[in-house]
N, C-alpha and C positions, 0 to 999 in steps of 0.2 A: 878225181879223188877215188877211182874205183880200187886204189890198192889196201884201199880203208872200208870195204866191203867183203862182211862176212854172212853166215846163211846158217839157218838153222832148221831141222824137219821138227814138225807141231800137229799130228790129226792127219800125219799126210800130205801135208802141206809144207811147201818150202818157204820160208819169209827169210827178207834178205836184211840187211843193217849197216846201218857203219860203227865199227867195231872200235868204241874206245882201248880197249886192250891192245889193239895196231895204230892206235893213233897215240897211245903213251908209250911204246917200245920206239916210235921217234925219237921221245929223250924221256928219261927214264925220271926228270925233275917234275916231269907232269903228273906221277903217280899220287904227288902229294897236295893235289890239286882237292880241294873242298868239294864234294858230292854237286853244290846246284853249280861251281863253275863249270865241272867234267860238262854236267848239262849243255852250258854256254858253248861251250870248246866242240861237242858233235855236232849242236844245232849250225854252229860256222864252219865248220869242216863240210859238213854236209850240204849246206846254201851257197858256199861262195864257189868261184871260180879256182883251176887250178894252179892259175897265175901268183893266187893269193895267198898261197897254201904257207909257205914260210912267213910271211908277215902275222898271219896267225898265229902260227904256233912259237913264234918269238912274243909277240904278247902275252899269251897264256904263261909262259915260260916266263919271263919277267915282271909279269905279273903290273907293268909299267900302266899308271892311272890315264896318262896322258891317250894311251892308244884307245883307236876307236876300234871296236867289235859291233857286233848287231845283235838283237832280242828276236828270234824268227818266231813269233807265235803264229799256233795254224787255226788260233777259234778264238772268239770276241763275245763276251757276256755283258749285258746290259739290264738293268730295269724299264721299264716304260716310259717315267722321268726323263733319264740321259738319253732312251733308244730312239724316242719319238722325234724328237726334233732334229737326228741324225739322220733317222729315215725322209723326214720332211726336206732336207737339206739335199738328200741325194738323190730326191725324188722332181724336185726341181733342178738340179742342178741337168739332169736327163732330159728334161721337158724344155730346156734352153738351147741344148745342145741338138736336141733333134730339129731345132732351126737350123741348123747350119749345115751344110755339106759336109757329108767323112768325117760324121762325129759319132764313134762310137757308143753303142748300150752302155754306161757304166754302174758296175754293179758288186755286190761284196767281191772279193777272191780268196774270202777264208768263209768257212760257216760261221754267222752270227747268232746267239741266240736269244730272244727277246723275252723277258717274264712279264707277261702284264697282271701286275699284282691288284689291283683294283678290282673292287664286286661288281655286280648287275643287278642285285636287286635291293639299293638302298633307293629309298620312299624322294631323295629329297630330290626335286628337278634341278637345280642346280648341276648337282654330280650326275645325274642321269644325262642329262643334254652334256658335259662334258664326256662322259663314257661313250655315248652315243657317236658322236664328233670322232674321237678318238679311235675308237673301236672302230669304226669304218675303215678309217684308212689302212691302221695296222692291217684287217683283213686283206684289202687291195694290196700292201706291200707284200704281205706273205703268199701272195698268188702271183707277183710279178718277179721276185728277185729270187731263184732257185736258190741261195748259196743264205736264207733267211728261213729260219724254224722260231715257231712263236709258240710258246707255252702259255694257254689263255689263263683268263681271269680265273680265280677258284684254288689256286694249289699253292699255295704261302710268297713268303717273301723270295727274291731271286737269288739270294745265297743259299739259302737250303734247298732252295729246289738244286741248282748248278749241284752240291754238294751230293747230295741222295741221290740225285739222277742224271744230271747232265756229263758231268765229266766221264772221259772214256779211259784216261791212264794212257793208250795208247792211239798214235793216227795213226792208219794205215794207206799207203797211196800206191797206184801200180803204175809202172815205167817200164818201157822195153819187155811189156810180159815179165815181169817179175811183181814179188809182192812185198814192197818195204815197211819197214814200222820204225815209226820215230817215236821219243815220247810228247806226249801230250805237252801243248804250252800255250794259258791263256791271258790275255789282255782285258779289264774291265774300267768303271771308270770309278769307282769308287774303293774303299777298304776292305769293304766283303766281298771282294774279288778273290785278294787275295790269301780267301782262309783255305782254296785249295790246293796252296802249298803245303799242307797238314798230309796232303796225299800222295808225297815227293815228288810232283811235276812242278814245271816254274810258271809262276804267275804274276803278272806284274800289272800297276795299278798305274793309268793314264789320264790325263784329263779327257776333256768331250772330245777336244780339236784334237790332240793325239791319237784318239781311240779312230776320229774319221779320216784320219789319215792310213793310219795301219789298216784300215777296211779295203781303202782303195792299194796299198802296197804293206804286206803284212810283214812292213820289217822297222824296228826299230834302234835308230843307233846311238850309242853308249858308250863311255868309257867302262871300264874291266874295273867290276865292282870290290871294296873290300869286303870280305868276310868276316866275322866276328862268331867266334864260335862258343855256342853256352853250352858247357858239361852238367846233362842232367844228371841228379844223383840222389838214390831214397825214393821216397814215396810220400805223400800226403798224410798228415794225423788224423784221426779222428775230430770232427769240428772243422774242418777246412775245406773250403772248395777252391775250386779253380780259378774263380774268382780272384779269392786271395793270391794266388798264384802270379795272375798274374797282376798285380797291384804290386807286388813283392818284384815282380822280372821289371816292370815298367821303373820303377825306384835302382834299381841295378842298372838300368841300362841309360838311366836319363841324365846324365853327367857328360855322354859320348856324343858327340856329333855323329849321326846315323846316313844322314844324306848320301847315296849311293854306298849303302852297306845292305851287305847280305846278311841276316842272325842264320848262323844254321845250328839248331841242337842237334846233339849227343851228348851218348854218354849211357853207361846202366840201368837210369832211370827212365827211360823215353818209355820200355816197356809197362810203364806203371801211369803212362797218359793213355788214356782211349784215343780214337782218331779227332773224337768231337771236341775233345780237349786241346788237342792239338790246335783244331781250327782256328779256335778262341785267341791261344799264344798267337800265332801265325797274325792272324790280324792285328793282335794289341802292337805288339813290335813296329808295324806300318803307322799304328797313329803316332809313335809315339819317332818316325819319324825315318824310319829304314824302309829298304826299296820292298822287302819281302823276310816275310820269317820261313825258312824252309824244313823240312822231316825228312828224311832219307825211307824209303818205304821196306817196309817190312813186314811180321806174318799180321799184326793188326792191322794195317793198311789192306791186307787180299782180303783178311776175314773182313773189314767192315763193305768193300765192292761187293763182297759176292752176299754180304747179309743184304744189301739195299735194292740190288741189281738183279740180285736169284742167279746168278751167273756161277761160274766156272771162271774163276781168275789166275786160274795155271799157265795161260798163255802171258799174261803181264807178270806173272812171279818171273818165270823163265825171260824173258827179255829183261828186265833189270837184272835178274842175276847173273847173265851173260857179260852185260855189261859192266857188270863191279859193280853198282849200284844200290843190291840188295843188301838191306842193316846188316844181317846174319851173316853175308858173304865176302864182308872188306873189313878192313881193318882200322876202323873211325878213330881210333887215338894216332892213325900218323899224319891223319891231315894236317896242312900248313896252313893256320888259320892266321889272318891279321893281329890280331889279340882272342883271347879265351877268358871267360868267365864261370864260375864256378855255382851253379844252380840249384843248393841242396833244399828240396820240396820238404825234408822232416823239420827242417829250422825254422818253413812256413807259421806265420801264426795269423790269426784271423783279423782281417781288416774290411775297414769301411771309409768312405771318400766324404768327405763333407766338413761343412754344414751349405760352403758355399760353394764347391769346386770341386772337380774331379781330381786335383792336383793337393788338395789337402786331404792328406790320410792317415790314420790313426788304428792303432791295435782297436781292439770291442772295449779291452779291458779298462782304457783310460777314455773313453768317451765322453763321462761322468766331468770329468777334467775338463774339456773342453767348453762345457755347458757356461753359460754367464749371470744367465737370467731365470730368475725364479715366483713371476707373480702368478697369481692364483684367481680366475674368472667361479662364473657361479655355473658351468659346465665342463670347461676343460679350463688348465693349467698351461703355463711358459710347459716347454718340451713332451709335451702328450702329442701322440701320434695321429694326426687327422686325416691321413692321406697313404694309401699303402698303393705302388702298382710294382707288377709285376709284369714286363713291358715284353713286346715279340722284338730280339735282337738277338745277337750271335750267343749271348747267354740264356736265355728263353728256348734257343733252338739245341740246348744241349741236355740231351736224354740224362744224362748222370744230375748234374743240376734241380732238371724238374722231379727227376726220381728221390731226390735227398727230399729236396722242400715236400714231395707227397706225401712220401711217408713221416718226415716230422709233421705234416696236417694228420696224419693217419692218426698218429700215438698221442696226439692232443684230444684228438676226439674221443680216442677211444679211453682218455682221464677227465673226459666231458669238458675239459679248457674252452671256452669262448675267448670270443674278440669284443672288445666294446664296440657298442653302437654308432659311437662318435666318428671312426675309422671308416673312411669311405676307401673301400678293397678292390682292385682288380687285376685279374689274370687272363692277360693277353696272349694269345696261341697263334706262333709262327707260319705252321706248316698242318697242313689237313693228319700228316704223318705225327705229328707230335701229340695232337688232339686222340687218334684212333690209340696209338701205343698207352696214354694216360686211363682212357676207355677202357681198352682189353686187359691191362694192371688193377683196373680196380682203383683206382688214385684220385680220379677229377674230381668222384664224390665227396673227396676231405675238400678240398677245395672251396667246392661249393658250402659245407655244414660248416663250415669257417667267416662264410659270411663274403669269398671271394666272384666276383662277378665275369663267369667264366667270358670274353671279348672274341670273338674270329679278327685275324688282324683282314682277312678278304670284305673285313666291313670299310665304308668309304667314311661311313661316321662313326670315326673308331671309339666307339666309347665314347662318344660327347659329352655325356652326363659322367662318367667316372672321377673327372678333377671338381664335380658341385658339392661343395661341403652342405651338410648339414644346416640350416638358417641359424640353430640355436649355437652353432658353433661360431658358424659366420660374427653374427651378433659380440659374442662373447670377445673374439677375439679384437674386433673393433672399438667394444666400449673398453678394455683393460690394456690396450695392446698389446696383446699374447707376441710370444715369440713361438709359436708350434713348428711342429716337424714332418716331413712324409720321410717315408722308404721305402725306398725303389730296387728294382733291380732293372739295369737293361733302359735307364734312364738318363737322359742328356741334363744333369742338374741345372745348369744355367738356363734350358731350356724351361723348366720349373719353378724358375725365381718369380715370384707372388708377392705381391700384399698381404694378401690371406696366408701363408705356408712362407718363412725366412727362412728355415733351416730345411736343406735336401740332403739325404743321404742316400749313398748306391753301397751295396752290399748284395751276397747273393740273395738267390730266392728262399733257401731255409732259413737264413736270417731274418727275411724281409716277413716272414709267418712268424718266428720267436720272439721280435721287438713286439710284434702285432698283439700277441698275447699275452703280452708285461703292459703293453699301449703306454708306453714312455720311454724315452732315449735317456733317465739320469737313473739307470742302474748298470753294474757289470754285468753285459749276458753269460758270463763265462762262471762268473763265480756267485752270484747271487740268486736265490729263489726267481724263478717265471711267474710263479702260482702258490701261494703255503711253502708244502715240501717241496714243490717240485721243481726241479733243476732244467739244464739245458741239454747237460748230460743223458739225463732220464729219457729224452724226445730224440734225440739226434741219432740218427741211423745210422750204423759199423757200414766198413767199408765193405764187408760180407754180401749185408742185407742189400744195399742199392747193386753190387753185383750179380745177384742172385734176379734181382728183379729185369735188370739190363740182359741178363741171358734168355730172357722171357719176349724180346723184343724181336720177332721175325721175321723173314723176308718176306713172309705173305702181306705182312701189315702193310708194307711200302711197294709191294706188286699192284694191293686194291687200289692204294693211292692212284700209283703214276700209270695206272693201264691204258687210262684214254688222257696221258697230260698232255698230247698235242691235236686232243680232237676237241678238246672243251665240251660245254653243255648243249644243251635244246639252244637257249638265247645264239651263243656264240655261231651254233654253224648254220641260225636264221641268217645270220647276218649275210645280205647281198651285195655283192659285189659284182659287175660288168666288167667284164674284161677289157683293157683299152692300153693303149701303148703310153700314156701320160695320164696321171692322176688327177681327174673331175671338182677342181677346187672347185668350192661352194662358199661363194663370196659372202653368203650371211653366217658363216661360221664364224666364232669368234675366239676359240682354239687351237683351228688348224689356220694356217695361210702358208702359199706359198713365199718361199724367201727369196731374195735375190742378190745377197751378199755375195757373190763369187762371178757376178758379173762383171768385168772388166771396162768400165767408162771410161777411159782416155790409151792409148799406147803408151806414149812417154811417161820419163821418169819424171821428168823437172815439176817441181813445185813454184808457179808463180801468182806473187801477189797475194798470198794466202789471205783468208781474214782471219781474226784469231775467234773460236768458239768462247772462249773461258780462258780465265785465267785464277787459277785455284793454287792454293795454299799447299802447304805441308802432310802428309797424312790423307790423303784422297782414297777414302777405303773404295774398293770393289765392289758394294753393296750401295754407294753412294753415286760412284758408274751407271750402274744397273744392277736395280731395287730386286725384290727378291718380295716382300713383304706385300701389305694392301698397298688396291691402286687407290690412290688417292682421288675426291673427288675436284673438279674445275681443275682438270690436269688434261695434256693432251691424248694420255692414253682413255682418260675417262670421258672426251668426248668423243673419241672415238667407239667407244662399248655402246656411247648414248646413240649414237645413228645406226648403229647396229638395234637397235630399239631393247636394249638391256637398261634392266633397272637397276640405280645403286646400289642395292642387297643383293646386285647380281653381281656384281664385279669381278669376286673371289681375289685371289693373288696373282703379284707377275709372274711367281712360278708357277703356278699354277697351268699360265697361258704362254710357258715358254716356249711352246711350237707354233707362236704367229707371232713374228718377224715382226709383222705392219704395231702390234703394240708392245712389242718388245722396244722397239726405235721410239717410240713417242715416252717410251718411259725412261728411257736415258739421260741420267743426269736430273731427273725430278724431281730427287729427294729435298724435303724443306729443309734439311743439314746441310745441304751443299752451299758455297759463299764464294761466287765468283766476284773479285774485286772490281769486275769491271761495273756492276748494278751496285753495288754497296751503298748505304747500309742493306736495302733488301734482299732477301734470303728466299733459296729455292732454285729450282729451275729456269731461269731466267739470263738473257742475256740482253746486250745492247748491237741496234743495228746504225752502225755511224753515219752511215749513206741517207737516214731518215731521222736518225735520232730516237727511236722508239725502243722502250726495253719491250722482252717478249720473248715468250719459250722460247729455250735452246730447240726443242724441236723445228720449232716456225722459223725457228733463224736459219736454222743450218736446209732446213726443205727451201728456204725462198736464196739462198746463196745456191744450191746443187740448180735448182730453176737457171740461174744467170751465168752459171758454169763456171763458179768460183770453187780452186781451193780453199782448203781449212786447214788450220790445225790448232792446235791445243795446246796448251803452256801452264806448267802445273812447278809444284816445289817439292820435298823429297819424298822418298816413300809413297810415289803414285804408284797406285793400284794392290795398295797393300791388304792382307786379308782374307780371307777364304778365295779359294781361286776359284773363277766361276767365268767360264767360255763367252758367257752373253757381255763383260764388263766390257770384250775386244769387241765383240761380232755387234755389239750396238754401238759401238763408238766410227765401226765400218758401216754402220748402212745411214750412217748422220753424213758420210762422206767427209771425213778426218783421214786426210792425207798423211799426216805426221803428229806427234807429242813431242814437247820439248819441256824434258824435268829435271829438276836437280838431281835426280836419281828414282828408280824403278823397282818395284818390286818385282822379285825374280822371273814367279811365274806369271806375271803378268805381261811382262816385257817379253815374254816369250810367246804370251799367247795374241799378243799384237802385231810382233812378225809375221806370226802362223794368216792370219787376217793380213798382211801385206801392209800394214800402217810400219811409217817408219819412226823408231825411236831414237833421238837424239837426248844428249847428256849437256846440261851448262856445264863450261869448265870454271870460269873466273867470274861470271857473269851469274844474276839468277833476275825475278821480275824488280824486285827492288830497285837491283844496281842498277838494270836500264831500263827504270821511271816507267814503265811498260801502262798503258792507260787501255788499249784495248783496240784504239782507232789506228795501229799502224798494222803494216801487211807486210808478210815473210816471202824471201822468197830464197830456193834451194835449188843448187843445179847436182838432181840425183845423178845425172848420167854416167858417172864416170866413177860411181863410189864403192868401196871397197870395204869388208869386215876390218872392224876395230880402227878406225881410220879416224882420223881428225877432218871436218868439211868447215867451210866459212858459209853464212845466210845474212843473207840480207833484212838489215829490218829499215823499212821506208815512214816517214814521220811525213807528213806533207812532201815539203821539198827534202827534206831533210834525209840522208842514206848514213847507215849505220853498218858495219862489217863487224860481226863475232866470229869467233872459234868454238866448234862443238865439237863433243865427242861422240861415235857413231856406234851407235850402240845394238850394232847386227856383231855377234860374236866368233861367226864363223861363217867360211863359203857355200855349207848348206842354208843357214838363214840369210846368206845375202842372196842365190836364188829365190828362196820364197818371196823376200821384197822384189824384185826383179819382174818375176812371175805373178804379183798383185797376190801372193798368198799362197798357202800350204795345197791348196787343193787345185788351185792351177796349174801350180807346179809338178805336181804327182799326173796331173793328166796328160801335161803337155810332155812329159821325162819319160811317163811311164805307160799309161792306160792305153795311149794313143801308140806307144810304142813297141807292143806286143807282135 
């Protein structure tokens, strides 16, 4: 590909490129290529072979969905949450391998960057002895895997930090003595990944399994996404936040199937969003169900690196603008977008999500409207305000936001406005950055004379007390049954549904202070008195004043922050670690364990004799898999915690304890909702052993069958594994030793993250448990050897004497997933294809 390398001098320095500009004079149809595809189209030019070169660029060029392209990110972001049990995963997966002969270190091959957002000095032992636990190993990890940087506890949530500090715009890698620069591309596992698409690098949002996949081979493959392009245009009114914003773009876009779509805006207005605004969109667009919302970068993009960074960002101006990339430098009205939308921000008008749902939304103005109920207690009233938070999330983390609500606190106080008593108030802070900026403004203080209880989110016990209403409230609303209200901002409502509080609303933060001040949801905020004379108009800060105060915010502020954000505190760099080539599991941990899911137990493919684990109904959510919520007690996971000599108030949650394996497998399948027909009527975790006749955990079943060296599998009806996608629903259904599922149908990403785990998924065609009388006592069996993507296979189902022949459908979708089965899973497969093959 070297005929697509150009060079440019910078400081003296020569950096070298590959030159979109030479790679669209190939066909001159590519010019009209969307900003993040050009992205796509270098990162493959640049990665593949020269064999490949035309099949590329005839994709790009036709733009055809069906063809496969690759995602090459060169850095991977995680929080503690998803990172830990990855590192746990690959920490063992090492310490297995150095049993065997000619078994490679395996280790990242991109930089990872870990936030560990958690404090060190909350009171409760509980969280201390998990921090403790924790804490260790991350250190040992960040001292064993060179290509692994850990940002300790102490410096906010892992989006803002990534956002203010982590991301560089550009890699840079030297080859043959030369010095190249590509742009920046990263992988995370969640939605605030990817808010720094806000920064115009591409960033894409993976599950766990995916993200440990791309760790060991940083490449991801994809069909050649649509783009959808939003024409910004205008600017916001006075009274409107971003918020609104995007409440107003998620209602425009939600009618579309987004699934492997790109939003990219433009358009004249882009300059009238900050970058932090941008982040906001950037992320909403991914929940609402597209791969990535993108920005094209331009002079607010350098200005906000060089405000966070203290840096000189001439050297990333000049590299996108070489490349056509820069706002200022291309021509954004000729891109060829899949369809376009028109984004006018003046048409904006203020809204808020509720009473029950993020997905019910209403103007301020007719909220009144909505209300139903009007009884009256001997303290508060149906729709009085008893609960206000102001929550640390990608709205909380945005300087314009908190700046609006400070100063509407500001001009309330300074009209002597209170808040009623009744209002239990809190303001949650993201980033240590956010806190200092409020500080040096002058702002926190309205905050506080408002009655709001400033929170550090780096608390373990966030606020505990923040959601305990008042007893007189409590009381009230019990004896009259109130219908009351909170308002939130940066709040997962469904998360909030109560007894105590029916009605949630999410609106911004200077809303969430004006309702505060009225202390009832049945007036117009827009058009009605707050106070006597006084209006909303009268409080709400021009779009001047929170600029004037955002010019005030400087790089010094975010230098103090992040100067030592990789060396942590006193606590942090006590912490000891021994150096040792394998990781000193500490068997009375009850946090960390080693795992062993990517162990390989048998060579062959065939399935015989299977027993069946379950046989489960319709609708088998993911969280009914593997729970997520408390461990239940006289459960296997709970007698497990008990020999570990932990008390019931110790338990805490599975997620909590998602990086030991040993009770994540015992909590598989425990929920008292689950109703395998083979136990019927009784309900729970529970299965039948027919060899004995004895019902009893699906854990004890399935450990006393892997004892006798039986297959398993599992037989379910439609929509298995439907639900929030969650890695553990596969990876605990793999260490119960579940060779296969057979369901009426799959939920997507579930079915995908079972292959990834090596379990194979089969489809009933004509047949489901019903049609054949399925009782639980008969055994499957399957000749995998010979089986092929999207194929049709016959399985044996054996009744006593009795032989049964069906037809399934094979529901591995293509020849990279039928290696993963082959290879007993996504991580075998990458080591035996690739780690090993360096």
């Amino acid at each position: 590909m070297n005929k697509f390398i150009s060079s440019f001098e910078f400081n003296g320095n020569t950096f070298f490129y590959y030159d979109l500009k030479k790679i669209i004079d190939s066909d001159l149809s590519l010019r009209r290529l969307p900003a993040s595809l050009k992205l796509l189209l270098e990162a493959n030019i640049r990665n593949e072979q020269e064999e490949n070169l035309n099949y590329i660029l005839d994709a790009f060029i036709k733009r055809n969905s069906f063809r496969r392209i690759s995602f090459y990110p060169n850095r991977a972001i995680m929080d503690d949450y998803y990172g830990v049990p990855v590192l746990v995963d690959l920490s063992s997966l090492n310490e297995d391998r150095q049993n065997l002969e000619n078994k490679d270190f395996v280790k990242p091959k991109i930089p990872l960057d870990l936030v560990v957002k958690d404090s060190v000095d909350d009171n409760q032992d509980k969280s201390m002895q998990r921090n403790k636990q924790r804490h260790h190993f991350i250190k040992w990890c960040e001292n064993r895997y060179e290509n692994l940087t850990v940002v300790p506890p102490g410096f906010g949530i892992y989006h803002q930090v990534n956002l203010e500090h982590l991301v560089t715009m550009l890699d840079v890698k030297a080859s043959e003595e030369k010095i190249f620069l590509c742009p920046e591309s990263v992988v995370g596992t969640d939605f605030n990944a990817t808010m720094t698409n806000s920064l115009g690098i591409l960033a894409w949002k993976l599950n766990t399994l995916e993200t440990q996949g791309v760790i060991l081979e940083p490449k991801v493959k994809m069909h050649i996404p649509k783009v959808i392009g939003v024409e910004v245009v205008g600017s916001l009114a006075q009274g409107v936040s971003i918020l609104d914003a995007t409440l107003n773009l998620s209602t425009l876009l939600e009618k579309d199937d987004l699934s492997d779509t790109i939003i990219e805006f433009f358009g004249p207005g882009i300059k009238n969003i900050s970058v932090e605004d941008r982040a906001y969109l950037s992320q909403i667009v991914v929940e609402c169900g597209a791969a990535c919302g993108y920005f094209c970068i331009d002079n607010n993009t350098i200005d906000f690196i060089e405000k966070t960074r203290g840096v000189d960002a001439t050297l990333i101006k000049t590299y996108f603008q070489k490349q056509g990339l820069f706002n200022n430098s291309i021509d954004i009205w000729d891109f060829d977008y899949d369809k376009k939308f028109i984004f006018e921000l003046s048409k904006i008008k203020p809204l808020v999500s509720g009473p029950k749902s993020e997905e019910q939304r209403v103007t301020v103005e007719h909220v009144p409207s909505k209300l139903q109920s009007f009884k009256i207690g001997n303290f508060v009233k149906d729709n009085d305000i008893v609960l206000a938070n102001i929550v640390s999330c990608t709205l909380t983390s945005n300087p314009t936001l908190l700046i609006q609500a400070g100063l509407l606190a500001k001009k309330a106080c300074m009209l002597n406005l209170t808040i009623n008593k009744n209002i239990k108030r809190s303001l949650t802070l993201g980033s240590l950055v956010i806190k200092n900026y409020l500080e040096e403004l002058d702002l926190l203080k309205y905050f506080e004379q408002l009655g709001f209880k400033i929170v550090d989110i780096n608390s373990l016990d966030l606020a505990s007390d923040t959601h305990e209403l008042r007893e007189s409230v409590v009381l009230d609303i019990q004896k009259f049954n109130l219908n009351v209200s909170s308002v939130n901002s940066g709040v997962d409502l469904e998360s909030l549904s109560r007894d105590q509080v029916r009605s949630n609303w999410l609106m911004s933060p200077a809303l969430v202070v004006a309702y505060c001040l009225k202390g009832n949801m049945n007036f117009s905020v827009t058009k009605e008195p707050i106070n006597t004379d006084i209006f909303l108009s009268d409080l709400w800060p021009s779009i001047s004043e929170v600029n004037d105060y955002l010019s005030k915010i400087s790089s010094q502020m975010y230098e103090n922050v992040y100067k030592d954000v990789f060396k942590g505190d006193e606590y942090w760099q006590g912490i000891e670690c021994k150096e040792s080539e394998t990781y000193p599991w500490n068997d009375e941990s009850s946090y960390i364990q080693k795992s062993d899911y990517h162990i390989i137990d048998k060579e062959n493919l065939e399935i015989k004799d299977a027993k069946i684990v379950a046989l489960l109904g319709d609708n088998m959510e993911s969280e009914l898999i593997s729970p997520s919520g408390n461990i239940p007690p006289y459960s296997p996971a709970a007698f497990y915690l008990l020999d570990k000599g932990l008390r019931p108030d110790e338990f805490n949650t599975f997620s909590k304890r998602r990086s030991n394996s040993e009770l994540l497998k015992r909590g598989a399948f425990s929920n008292i909702s689950v109703k395998n027909k083979m136990v019927l009527p009784k309900e729970g975790g529970y299965t039948k052993d027919f060899d004995s006749y004895e019902v009893l955990p699906i854990y004890e079943f399935c450990h006393r069958m892997k004892e006798q060296n039986h297959d398993l599998v599992l037989i379910a009806g439609q929509n298995y594994g439907l639900g929030e996608s969650t890695d553990w629903a596969a990876k605990a259904t793999k260490l119960l030793g579940v060779n296969c599922v057979i369901a009426k149908s799959f939920d997507e990403e579930h079915r995908a993250d079972l292959v990834k785990m090596g379990i194979l998924p089969l489809c009933f065609i004509e047949d489901d448990i019903e049609s054949l009388k399925l009782k639980g006592h008969e055994t499957i069996s399957i000749d995998c050897e010979n089986i092929t993507s999207n194929s049709k296979i016959e399985i044996k189902i054996k009744r006593f004497d009795e032989l049964e022949i069906i037809e399934v459908q094979v529901k591995l979708l293509n020849d990279l997933e039928l290696e993963y089965f082959k290879n007993k899973g996504v991580i075998n497969y990458l080591l035996s294809e690739v780690v090993t093959g360096e």
